[in-house]
C-alpha positions in Angstrom: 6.3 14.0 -6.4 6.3 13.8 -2.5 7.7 17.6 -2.1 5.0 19.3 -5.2 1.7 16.7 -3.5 1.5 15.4 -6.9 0.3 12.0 -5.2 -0.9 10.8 -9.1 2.5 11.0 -10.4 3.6 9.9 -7.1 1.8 6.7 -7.0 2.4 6.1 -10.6 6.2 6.6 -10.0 5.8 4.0 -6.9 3.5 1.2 -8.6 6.2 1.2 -10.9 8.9 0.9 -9.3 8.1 -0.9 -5.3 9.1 -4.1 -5.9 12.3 -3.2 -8.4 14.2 -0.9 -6.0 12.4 -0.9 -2.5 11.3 -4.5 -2.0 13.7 -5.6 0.2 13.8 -2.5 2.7 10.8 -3.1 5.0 11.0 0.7 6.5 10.8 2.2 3.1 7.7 -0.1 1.8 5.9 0.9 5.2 6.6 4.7 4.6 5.2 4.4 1.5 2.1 2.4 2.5 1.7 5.5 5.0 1.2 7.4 2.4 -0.6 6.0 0.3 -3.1 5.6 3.2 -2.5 9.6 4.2 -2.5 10.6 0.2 -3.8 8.2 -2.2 -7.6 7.4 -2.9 -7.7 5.0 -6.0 -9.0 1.9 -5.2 -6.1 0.2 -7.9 -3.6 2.1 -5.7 -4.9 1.2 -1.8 -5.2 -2.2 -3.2 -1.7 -2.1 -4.2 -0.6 -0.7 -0.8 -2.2 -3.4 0.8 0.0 -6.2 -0.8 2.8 -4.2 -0.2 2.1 -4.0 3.6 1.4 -7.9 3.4 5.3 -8.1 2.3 6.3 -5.8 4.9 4.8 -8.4 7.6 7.2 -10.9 6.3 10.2 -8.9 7.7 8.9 -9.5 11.1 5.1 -8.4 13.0 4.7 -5.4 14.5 1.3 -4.1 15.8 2.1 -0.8 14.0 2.0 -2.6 10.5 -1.1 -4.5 11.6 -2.9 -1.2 12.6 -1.5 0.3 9.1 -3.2 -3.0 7.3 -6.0 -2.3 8.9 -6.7 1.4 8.0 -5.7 0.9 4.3 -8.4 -1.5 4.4 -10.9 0.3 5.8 -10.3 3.0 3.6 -10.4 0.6 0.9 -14.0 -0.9 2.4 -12.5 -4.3 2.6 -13.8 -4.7 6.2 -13.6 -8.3 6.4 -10.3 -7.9 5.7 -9.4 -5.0 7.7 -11.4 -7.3 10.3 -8.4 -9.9 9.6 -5.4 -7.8 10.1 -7.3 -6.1 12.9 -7.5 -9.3 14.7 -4.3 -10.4 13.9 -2.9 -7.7 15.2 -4.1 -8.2 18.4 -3.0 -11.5 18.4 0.2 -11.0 17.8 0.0 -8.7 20.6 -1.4 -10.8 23.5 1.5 -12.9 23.3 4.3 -10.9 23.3 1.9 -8.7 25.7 2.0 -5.5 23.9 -0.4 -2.9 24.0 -3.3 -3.2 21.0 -5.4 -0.4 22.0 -5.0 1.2 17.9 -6.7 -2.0 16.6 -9.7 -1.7 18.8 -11.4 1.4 17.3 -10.7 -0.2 13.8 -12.0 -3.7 14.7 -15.1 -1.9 15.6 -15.4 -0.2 12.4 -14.5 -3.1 10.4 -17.3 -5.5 12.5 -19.3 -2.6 12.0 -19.9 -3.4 8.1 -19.5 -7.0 7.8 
């Protein structure tokens, strides 16, 4: 599906089939939340995405999975919750001391419709 851009079949052949075969591998259920945020529009489908990227926290915080959280949210207009992983985010950030620049553009946005 990924190599015709057939991003229907592509999310029909993923919402089926996530949490059977790539539940447990964190880097495969955050490439496909990328693109689900790059490809898919369907509300059902972002919403999805969402609750996969949730899972993917559980394997361990990163301020790149916070920053995808975020976007899939805002392109879902859930900005309270895009708010939430946004802040989050830069949380988890300040204390290991990372940089959180991504999350400030899209904490704006979010705050920007709540």
């Amino acid at each position: 599906a990924i190599r015709t851009n057939n991003w229907s079949k592509y999310q029909k052949i993923t919402a089926e089939n996530v949490e059977q075969f790539s539940w447990n591998d964190a880097a495969l259920l955050y490439d496909i939340c990328d693109t689900y945020y790059n490809y898919i529009t369907d509300k059902k489908g972002l919403a999805l995405a969402i609750n996969w990227g949730k899972h993917v926290i559980d394997f361990g915080e990163s301020v790149d999975k916070y920053v995808l959280l975020t976007k899939l949210s805002l392109k879902l207009k859930e900005y309270s919750l895009a708010k939430d992983f946004a802040q989050k985010g830069k949380a988890f950030a300040n204390v290991l001391q990372l940089n959180s620049d991504a999350l400030n553009p899209l904490l704006e946005e979010a705050q920007k419709h709540i």
